[in-house]
C-alpha positions as CSV (number, residue, x, y, z in Angstrom):
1,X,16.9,-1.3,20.9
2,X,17.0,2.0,18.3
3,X,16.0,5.1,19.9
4,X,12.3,6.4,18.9
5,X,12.1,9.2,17.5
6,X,9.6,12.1,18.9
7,X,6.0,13.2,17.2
8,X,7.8,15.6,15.2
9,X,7.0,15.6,11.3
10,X,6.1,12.7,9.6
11,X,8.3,11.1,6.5
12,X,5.4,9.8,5.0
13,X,3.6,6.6,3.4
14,X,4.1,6.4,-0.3
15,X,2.5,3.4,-2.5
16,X,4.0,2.5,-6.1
17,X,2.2,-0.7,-7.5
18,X,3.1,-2.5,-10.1
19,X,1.5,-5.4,-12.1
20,X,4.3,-7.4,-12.9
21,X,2.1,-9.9,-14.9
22,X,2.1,-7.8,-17.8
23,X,5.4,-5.5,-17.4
24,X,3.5,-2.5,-16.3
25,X,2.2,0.4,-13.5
26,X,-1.0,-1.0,-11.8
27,X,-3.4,1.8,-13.2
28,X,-6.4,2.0,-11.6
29,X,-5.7,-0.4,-8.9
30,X,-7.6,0.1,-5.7
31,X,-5.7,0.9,-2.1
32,X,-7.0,1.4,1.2
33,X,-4.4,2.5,4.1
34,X,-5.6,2.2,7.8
35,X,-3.8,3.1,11.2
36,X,-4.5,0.8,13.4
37,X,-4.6,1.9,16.8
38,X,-7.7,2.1,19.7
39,X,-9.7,2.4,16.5
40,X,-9.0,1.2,12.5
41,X,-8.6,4.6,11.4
42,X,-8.5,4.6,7.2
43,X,-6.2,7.4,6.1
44,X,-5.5,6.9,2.8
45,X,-7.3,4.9,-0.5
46,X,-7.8,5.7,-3.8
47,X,-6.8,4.0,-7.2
48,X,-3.1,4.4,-8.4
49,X,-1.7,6.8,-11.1
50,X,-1.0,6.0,-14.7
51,X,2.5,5.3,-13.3
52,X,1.4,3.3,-10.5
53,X,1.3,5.5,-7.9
54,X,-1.1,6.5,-4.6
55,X,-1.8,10.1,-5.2
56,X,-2.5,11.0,-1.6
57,X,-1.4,13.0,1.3
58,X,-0.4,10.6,3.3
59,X,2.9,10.2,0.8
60,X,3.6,13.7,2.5
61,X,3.1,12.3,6.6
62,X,-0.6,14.1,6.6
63,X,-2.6,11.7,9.0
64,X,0.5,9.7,9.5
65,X,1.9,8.4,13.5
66,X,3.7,6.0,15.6
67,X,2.2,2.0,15.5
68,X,0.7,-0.5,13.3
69,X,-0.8,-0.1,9.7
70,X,-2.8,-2.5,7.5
71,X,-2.9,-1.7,3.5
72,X,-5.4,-3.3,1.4
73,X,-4.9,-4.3,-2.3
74,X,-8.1,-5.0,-4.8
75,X,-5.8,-7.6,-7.0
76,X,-8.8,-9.7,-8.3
77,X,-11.0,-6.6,-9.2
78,X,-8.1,-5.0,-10.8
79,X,-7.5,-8.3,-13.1
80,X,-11.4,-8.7,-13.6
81,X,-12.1,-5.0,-14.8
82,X,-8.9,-5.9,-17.7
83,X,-10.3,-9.0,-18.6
84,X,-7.7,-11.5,-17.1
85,X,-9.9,-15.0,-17.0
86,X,-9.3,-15.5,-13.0
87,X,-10.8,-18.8,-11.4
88,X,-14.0,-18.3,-9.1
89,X,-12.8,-17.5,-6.7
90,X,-9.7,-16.0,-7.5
91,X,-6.4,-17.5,-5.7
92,X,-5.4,-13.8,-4.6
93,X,-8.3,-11.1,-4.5
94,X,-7.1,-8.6,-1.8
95,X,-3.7,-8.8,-0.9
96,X,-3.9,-7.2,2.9
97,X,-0.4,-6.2,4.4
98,X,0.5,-5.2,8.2
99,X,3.4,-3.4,9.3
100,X,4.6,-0.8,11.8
101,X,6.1,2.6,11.9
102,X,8.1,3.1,14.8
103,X,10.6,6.3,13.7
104,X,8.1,8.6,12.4
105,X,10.7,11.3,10.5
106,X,11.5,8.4,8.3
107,X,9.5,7.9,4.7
108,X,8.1,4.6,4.4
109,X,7.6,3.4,0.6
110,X,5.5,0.2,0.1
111,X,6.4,-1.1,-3.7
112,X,3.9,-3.7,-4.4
113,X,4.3,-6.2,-7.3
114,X,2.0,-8.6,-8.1
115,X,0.4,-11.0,-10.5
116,X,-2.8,-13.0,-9.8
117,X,-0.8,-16.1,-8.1
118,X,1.1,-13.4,-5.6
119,X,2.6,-10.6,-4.1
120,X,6.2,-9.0,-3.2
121,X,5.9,-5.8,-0.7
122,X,8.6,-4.5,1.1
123,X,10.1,-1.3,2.9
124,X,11.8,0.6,0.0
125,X,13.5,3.8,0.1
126,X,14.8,3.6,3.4
């Protein structure tokens, strides 16, 4: 088993979303970041950049610990506002994502691509 690391500074959550669909940065789309611990503790959401990214400072380890996380994405409310026909109701509308942070001096980066049929997400950046 790798060795944990201590409470000392967090690397960080960053978010860069991407709508594949159409070749270009996810603009406007809505993310909510929770810790999920005793309590679903929401430490992060906003909408992305012009380039696609989560302006927030959770990118920078504010807020950010040891254990589980859940990110939400608004997918179907991001293709509805831009006029993408989607059927009712949409196949993906929030695309929901769990994962855990168990060395906390390490930067976690979530790139998220997606169309309205699916989703990629992974650890980059390691």
């Amino acid at each position: 088993m790798a060795e944990r690391q201590g409470d000392g500074k967090a690397g960080g959550i960053s978010i860069h979303a991407v709508d594949i669909a159409h070749g270009v940065p996810a603009a406007g789309l809505a993310v909510r970041l929770w810790h999920l611990g005793g309590t679903r503790t929401e430490i992060a959401s906003g909408d992305c950049d012009a380039g696609g990214l989560l302006q927030h400072p959770a990118a920078q380890g504010v807020g950010v610990r040891r254990g589980l996380y859940e990110v939400a994405f608004e997918v179907g409310t991001f293709y509805r506002a831009r006029g993408v026909a989607l059927p009712d109701p949409a196949f993906l509308d929030v695309a929901v994502f769990r994962f855990g942070i168990d060395r906390l001096a390490e930067h976690f980066h979530l790139p998220f691509k997606f169309t309205p049929w699916g989703f990629s997400l992974f650890r980059g950046g390691a």
